[in-house]
C-alpha positions in Angstrom: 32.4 -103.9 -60.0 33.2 -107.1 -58.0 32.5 -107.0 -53.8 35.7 -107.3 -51.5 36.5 -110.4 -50.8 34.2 -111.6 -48.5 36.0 -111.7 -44.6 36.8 -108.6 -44.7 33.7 -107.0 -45.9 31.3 -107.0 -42.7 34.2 -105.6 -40.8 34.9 -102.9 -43.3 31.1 -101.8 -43.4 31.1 -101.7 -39.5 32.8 -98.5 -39.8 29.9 -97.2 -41.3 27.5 -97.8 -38.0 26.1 -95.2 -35.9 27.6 -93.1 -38.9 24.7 -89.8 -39.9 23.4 -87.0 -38.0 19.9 -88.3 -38.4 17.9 -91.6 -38.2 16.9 -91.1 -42.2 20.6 -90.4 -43.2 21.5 -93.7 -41.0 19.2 -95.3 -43.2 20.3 -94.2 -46.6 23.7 -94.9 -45.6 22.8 -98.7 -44.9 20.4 -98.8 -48.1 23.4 -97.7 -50.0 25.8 -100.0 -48.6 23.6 -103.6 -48.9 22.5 -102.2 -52.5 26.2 -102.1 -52.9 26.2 -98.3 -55.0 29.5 -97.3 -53.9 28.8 -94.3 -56.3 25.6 -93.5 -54.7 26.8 -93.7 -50.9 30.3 -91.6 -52.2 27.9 -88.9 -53.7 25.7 -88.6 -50.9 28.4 -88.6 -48.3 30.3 -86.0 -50.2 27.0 -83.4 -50.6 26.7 -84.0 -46.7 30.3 -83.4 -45.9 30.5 -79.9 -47.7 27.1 -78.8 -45.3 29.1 -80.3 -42.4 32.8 -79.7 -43.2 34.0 -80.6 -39.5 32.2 -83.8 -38.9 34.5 -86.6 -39.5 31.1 -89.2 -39.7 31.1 -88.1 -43.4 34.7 -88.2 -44.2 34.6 -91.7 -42.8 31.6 -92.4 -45.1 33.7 -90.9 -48.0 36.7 -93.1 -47.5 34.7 -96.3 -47.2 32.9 -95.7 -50.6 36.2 -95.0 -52.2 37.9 -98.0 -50.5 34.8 -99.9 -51.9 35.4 -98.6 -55.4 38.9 -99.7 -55.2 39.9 -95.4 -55.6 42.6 -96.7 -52.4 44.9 -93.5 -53.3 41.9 -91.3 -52.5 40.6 -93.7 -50.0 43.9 -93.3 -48.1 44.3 -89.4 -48.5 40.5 -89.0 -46.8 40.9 -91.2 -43.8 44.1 -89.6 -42.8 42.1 -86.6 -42.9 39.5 -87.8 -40.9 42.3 -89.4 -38.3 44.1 -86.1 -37.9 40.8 -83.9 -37.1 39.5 -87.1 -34.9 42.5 -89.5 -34.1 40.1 -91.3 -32.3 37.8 -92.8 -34.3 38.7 -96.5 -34.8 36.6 -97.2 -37.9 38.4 -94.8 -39.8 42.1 -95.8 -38.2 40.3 -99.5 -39.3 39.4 -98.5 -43.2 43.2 -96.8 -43.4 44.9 -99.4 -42.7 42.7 -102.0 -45.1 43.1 -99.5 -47.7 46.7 -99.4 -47.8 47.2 -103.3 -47.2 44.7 -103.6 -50.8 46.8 -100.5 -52.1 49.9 -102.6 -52.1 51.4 -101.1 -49.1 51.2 -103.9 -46.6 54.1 -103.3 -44.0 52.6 -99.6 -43.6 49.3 -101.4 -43.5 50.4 -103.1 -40.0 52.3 -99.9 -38.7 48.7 -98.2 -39.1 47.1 -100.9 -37.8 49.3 -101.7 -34.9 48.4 -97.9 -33.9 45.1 -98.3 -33.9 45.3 -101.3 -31.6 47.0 -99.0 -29.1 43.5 -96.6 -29.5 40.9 -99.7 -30.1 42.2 -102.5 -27.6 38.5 -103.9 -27.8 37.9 -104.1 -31.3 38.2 -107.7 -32.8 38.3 -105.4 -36.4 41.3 -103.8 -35.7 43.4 -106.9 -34.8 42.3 -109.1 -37.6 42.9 -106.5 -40.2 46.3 -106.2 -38.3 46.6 -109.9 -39.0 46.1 -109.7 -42.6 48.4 -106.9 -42.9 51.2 -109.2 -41.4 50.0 -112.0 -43.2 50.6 -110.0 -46.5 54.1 -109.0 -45.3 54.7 -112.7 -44.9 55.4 -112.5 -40.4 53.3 -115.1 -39.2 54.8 -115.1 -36.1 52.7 -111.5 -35.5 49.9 -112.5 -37.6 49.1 -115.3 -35.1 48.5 -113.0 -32.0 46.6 -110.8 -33.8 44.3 -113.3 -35.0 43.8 -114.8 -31.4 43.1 -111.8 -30.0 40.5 -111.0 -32.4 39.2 -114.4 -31.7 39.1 -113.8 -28.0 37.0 -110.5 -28.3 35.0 -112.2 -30.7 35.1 -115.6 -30.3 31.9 -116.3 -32.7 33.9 -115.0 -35.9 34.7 -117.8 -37.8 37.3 -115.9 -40.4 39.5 -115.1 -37.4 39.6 -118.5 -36.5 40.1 -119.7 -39.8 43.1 -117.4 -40.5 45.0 -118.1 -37.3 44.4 -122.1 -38.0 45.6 -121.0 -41.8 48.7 -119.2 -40.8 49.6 -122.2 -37.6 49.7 -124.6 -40.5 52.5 -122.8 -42.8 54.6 -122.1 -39.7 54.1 -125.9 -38.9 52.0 -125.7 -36.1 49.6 -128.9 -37.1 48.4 -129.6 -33.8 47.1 -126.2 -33.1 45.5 -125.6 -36.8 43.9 -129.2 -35.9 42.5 -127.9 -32.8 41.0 -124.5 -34.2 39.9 -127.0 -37.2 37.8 -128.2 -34.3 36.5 -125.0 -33.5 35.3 -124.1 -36.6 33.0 -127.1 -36.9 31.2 -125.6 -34.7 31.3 -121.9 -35.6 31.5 -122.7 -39.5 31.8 -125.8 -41.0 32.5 -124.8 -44.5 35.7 -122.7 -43.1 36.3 -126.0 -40.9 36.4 -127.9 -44.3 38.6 -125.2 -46.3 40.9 -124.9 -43.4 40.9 -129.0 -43.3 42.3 -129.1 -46.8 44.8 -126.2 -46.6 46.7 -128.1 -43.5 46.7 -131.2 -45.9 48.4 -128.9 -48.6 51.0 -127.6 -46.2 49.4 -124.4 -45.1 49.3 -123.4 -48.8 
């Protein structure tokens, strides 16, 4: 089974840190995760949640390695679980929204998502995926905000960059998708490179 596409895929596995009860469950959970055995990590969360049926850690867990297996109907039905017995925890509001966005359901996608930006003002995450979920609902004119301000929490990632100089350039915005063009040669010069050529195709 093919990975995610890779800019979202560090941000969807931070969900999964600090995640376990114990330093060895911790580390099976990573080992699963960089051995990429969705299977493996959704068995393994799932024997755990029945011992703990309350702790939302492994529902989380659950909903990651289903997103990861591309299961998004299931994906979506356990991390609205999780959010209604712990409608705090931002990784899962985070994996909901990315789930229904690659589940077809985009403009829900950004009404989840534009939630959990309300609950997780700090997390660069939240408002990129919230960026791609306008994006894929074709406003622009939101996805730009949300891809500055996760550029502004997190001004090292390059893919938030990248997007906001991406989605600048089909609105027209040449000068500002030059300038984050110029910021990405420092952060990324491949992206710097891909972004260079989509300007030059019209933002396509």
């Amino acid at each position: 089974m093919e990975p995610l596409p890779p800019p979202a895929d560090p941000l969807l596995a931070s969900a999964l840190s600090g995640r376990g009860n114990t330093y060895g469950e911790r580390e099976r959970i990573v080992e699963l995760n960089e051995g990429q055995d969705w299977a493996g990590l959704l068995r393994f969360a799932e024997e755990l949640q029945r011992r703990d049926p309350e702790g939302s850690d492994w529902g989380v867990v659950v909903g990651y390695a289903l997103l990861r297996q591309r299961d998004y109907a299931n994906a979506i039905a356990a991390l609205s679980r999780v959010i209604q017995r712990n409608p705090e925890d931002i990784g899962a509001w985070n994996l909901l929204g990315e789930a229904q966005r690659l589940a077809g359901q985009p403009g829900q996608a950004a009404k989840t998502l534009e939630r959990a930006s309300i609950i997780g003002r700090t997390s660069h995450v939240t408002f990129f995926l919230l960026g791609q979920a306008y994006r894929d609902t074709n406003r622009l004119d939101r996805a730009i905000p949300a891809y500055r301000e996760a550029a502004r929490l997190a001004p090292e990632f390059g893919p938030a960059w990248f997007e906001l100089g991406s989605a600048q350039a089909r609105l027209g915005e040449i000068k500002e998708a030059l300038d984050v063009v110029e910021v990405l040669k420092k952060l990324d010069p491949a992206l710097a490179q891909q972004l260079s050529a989509r300007i030059r195709a019209g933002g396509r």
